[in-house]
C-alpha positions in Angstrom: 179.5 81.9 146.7 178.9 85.8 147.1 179.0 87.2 150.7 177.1 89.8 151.6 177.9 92.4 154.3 174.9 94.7 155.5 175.5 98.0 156.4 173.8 100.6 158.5 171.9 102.9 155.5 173.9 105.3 155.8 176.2 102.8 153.7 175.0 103.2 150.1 176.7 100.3 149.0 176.8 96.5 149.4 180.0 94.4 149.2 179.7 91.2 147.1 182.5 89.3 147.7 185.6 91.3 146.4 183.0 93.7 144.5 181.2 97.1 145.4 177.6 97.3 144.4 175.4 100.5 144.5 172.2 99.6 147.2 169.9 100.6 144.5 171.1 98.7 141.1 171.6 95.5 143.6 167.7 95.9 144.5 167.1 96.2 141.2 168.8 93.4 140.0 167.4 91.0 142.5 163.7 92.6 141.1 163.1 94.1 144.6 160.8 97.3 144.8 161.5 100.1 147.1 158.7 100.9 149.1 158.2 104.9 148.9 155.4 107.0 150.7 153.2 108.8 148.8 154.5 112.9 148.7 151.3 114.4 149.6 148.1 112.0 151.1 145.1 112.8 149.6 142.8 114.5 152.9 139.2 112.7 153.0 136.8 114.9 154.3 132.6 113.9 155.4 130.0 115.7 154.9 127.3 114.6 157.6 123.9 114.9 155.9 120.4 113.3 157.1 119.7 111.0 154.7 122.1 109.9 151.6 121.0 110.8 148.3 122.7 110.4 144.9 121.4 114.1 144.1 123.9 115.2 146.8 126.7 115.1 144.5 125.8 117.2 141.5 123.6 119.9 144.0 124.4 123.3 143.1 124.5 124.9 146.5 127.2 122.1 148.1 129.2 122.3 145.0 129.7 125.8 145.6 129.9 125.7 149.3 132.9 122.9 149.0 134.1 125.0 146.3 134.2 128.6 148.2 135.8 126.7 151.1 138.7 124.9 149.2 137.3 121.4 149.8 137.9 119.3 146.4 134.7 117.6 146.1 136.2 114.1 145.0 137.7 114.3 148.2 134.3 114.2 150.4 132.1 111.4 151.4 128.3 112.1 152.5 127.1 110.0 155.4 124.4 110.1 157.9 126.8 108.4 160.5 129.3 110.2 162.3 132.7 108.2 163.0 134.7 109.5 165.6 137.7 111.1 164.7 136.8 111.8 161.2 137.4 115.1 159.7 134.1 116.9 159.3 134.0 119.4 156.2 130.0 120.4 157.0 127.2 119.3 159.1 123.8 119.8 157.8 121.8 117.1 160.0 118.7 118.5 161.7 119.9 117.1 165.1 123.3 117.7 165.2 123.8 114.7 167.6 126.6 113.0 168.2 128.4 116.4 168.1 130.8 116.6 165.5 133.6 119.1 164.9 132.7 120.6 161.7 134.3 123.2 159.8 131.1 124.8 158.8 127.3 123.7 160.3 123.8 124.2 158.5 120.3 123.2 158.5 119.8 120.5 156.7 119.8 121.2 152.2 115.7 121.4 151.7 116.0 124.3 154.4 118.8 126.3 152.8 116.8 125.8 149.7 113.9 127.8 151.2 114.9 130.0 153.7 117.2 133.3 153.8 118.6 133.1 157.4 120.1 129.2 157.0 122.0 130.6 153.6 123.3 133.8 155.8 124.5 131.7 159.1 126.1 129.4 156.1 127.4 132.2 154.5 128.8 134.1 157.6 130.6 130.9 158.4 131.9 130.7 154.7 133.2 134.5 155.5 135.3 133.3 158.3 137.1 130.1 157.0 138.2 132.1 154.2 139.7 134.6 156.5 141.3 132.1 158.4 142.9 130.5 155.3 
């Protein structure tokens, strides 16, 4: 009958009886898998919008608004809820309301479509992430 001894883990070894055995071939042995965390957690990011479309995803101007702000866009979700505590890439509801703390705020996508002074307050707030990054 083996005896095992468990060490603090600063021990890298177990004792078995009269034998030393490294932590990590024992684990393997027994077919135990190490839990590891992953090295770098994927960041989810919303985008709030008014109403959820599937043209959303291939639009032209949010491509290249995530895009120009380093946002991967397989990393965003577009919702017309607002969860609290989520981390808010862009805003572009009508009413803004709950308040949300968005990176960048817009009128909503059929008005930056149309009119020049949305896409310049957009663009002006594009200007200023970038510096700050």
């Amino acid at each position: 009958m083996a005896v095992i001894n468990w060490y603090p883990s600063e021990y890298q070894s177990l004792h078995l009886s009269d034998r030393i055995v490294e932590k990590p071939a024992y684990l393997d042995a027994m077919g135990i898998t190490r839990w590891s965390q992953e090295k770098e957690a994927k960041q989810s990011y919303i985008v709030l919008v008014d109403q959820v479309t599937s043209e959303l995803e291939s639009h032209p101007i949010i491509t290249t608004v995530l895009s120009l702000v380093d946002c991967p866009f397989t990393h965003c979700t577009f919702t017309s809820s607002f969860v609290k505590g989520a981390d808010v890439i862009w805003d572009m509801r009508r009413m803004k309301l709950p308040k949300s703390n968005a990176v960048l705020t817009s009128a909503p996508l059929n008005e930056l479509e149309k009119t020049v002074e949305s896409k310049r307050e957009l663009w002006s707030q594009i200007v200023v992430q970038q510096e700050a990054n």
